[in-house]
N, C-alpha and C positions, 0 to 999 in steps of 0.2 A: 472533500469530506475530511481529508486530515487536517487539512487548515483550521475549519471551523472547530475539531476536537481541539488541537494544540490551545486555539483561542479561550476554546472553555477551560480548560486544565491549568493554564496560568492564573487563573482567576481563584484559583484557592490551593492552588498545590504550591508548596513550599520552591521557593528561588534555586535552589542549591538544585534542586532536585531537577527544577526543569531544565538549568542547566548543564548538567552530568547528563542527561539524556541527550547523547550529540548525533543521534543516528535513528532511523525511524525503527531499528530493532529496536534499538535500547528503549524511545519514548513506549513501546506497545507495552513494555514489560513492567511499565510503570502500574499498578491497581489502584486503578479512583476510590476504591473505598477503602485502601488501607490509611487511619486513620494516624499514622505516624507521619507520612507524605505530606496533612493538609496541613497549610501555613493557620497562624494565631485567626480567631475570628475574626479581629479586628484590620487583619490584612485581605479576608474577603474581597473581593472586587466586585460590586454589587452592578458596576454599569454605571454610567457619567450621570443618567436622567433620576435613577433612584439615590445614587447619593446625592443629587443636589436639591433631593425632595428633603432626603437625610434631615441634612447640614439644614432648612428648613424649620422643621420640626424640632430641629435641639435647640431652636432659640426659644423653643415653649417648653418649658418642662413639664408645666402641666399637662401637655395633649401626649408628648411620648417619652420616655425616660429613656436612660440608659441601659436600664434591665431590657426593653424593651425591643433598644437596639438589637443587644446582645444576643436577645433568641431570633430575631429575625435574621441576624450575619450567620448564625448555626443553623439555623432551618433552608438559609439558602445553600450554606457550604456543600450539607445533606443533598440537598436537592440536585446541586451540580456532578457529587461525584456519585447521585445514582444512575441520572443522566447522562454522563461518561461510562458509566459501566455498562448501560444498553448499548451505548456505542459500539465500544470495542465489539462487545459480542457480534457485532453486527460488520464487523471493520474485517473486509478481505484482505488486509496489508497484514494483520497477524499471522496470516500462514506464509511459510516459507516459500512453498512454490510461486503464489503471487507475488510475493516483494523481488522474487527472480524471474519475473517474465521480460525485466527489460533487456535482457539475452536477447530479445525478438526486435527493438527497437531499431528499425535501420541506422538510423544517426548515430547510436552504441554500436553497431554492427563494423560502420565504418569509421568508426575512430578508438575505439576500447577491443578489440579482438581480447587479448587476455582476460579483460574482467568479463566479457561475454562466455568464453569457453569457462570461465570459471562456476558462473551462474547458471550455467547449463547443466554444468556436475550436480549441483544442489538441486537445480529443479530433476535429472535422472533419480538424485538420491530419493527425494521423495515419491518417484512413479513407481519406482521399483519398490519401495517400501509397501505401496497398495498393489500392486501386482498389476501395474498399467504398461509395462514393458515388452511389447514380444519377444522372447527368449531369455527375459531376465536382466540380471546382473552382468551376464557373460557379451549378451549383445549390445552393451552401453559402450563399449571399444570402437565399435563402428558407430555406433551415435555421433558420440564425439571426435573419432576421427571426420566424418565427414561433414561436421558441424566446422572441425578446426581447414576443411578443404573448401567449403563453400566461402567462407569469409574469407581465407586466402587467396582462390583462385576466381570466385562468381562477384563475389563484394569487393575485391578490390578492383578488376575488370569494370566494374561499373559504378564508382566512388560515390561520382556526382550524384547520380541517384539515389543512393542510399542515404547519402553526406545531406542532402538539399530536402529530404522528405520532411513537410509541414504537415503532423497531425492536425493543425488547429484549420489547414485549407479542406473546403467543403468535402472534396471527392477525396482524401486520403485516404487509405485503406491498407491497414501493415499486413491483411490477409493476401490481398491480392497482390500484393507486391513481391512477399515470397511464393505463395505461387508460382508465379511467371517465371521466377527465378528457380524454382525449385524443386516443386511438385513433378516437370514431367524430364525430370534428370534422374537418369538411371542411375549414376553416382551418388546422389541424394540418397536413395529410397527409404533408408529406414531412419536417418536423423528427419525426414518428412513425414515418414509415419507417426512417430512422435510431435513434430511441429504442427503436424494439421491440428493434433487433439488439444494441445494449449493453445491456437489460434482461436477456439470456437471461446474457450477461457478470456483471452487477450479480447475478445470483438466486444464481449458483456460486459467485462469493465470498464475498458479504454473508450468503447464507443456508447456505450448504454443499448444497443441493440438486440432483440429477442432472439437467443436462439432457440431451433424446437427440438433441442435433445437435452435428456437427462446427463449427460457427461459431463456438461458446465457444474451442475447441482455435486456431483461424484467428486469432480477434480478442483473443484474449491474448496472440498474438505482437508484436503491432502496438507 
């Protein structure tokens, strides 16, 4: 889904702009309908089949003019960046918890340890902010102490596995793989109390799979 937005968003948002945007925060924060953002009409990007209908047509003057052009490159601009603004609304990479699930990524798990433990603070910052923590604020210490013990002592014991994990192979599963690792580890318990509830998060996005609780609907607000 990001792909095809960025694809729309170049299509009438100003150069400068979409390249200052170097980070998927920075592109979100970007608003399709602010009308300072979109590039001249005339740099609209109509699509390869309708300009070559264009370019066509302007060898007749009589059948379409210039005026002509002109409201159709603004009526599409319009069109594009309202079309973009559904999107976003609809784009679960705007919230910060989601753009920090890949804390959960095994391949991140075993090669990024820091930038993991960091994005785990961010995703705590936000549970705690909806009151999704047991014991709060004060219990986030053990979160991430044993967030920073699993990766050190369970993920690195077993690299390969984590290092080699293919989401894009049929049976991959990033639920059931901390599980196994995780779930029935008394060490674990309460960075897994946490991790079960953005797992059921991580299954809906990363896998498209239905889950049948309201918690997905709760913690994607976040």
């Amino acid at each position: 889904m990001l792909c095809h937005y960025v694809g729309l968003m170049k299509r009438f948002i100003k150069k400068d702009v979409m390249s200052s945007a170097n980070s998927t925060a920075k592109l979100l924060k970007i608003d399709p309908m602010d009308t300072k953002s979109h590039a001249a009409y005339s740099r609209v990007d109509l699509g390869f089949a309708a300009l070559e209908e264009l370019s066509k047509l302007k060898k007749s003057p009589s059948v379409v003019s210039e005026r002509q052009i002109m409201e159709l490159k603004l009526q599409c601009r319009d069109f594009l960046a309202k079309m973009c603004s559904k999107l976003l609304d609809k784009c679960p990479l705007k919230y910060s918890l989601v753009r920090n699930l890949s804390c959960l990524d095994p391949r991140e798990l075993a090669t990024s340890k820091d930038m993991c433990l960091a994005k785990m603070k961010k995703v705590l910052h936000a549970l705690v902010n909806a009151n999704r923590v047991k014991g709060g604020a004060s219990a986030c210490d053990d979160v991430l102490s044993q967030f920073d013990e699993f990766i050190s002592v369970t993920v690195a014991s077993n690299n390969s596995t984590f290092a080699s994990f293919d989401p894009n192979e049929t049976n991959a599963r990033v639920d059931e793989l901390l599980h196994k690792f995780m779930a029935n580890n008394q060490h674990y318990r309460s960075v897994w109390r946490v991790v079960s509830d953005l797992l059921l998060l991580f299954i809906e996005l990363k896998f498209g799979r239905r889950c049948r609780t309201d918690r997905v609907v709760e913690l994607i607000a976040l």
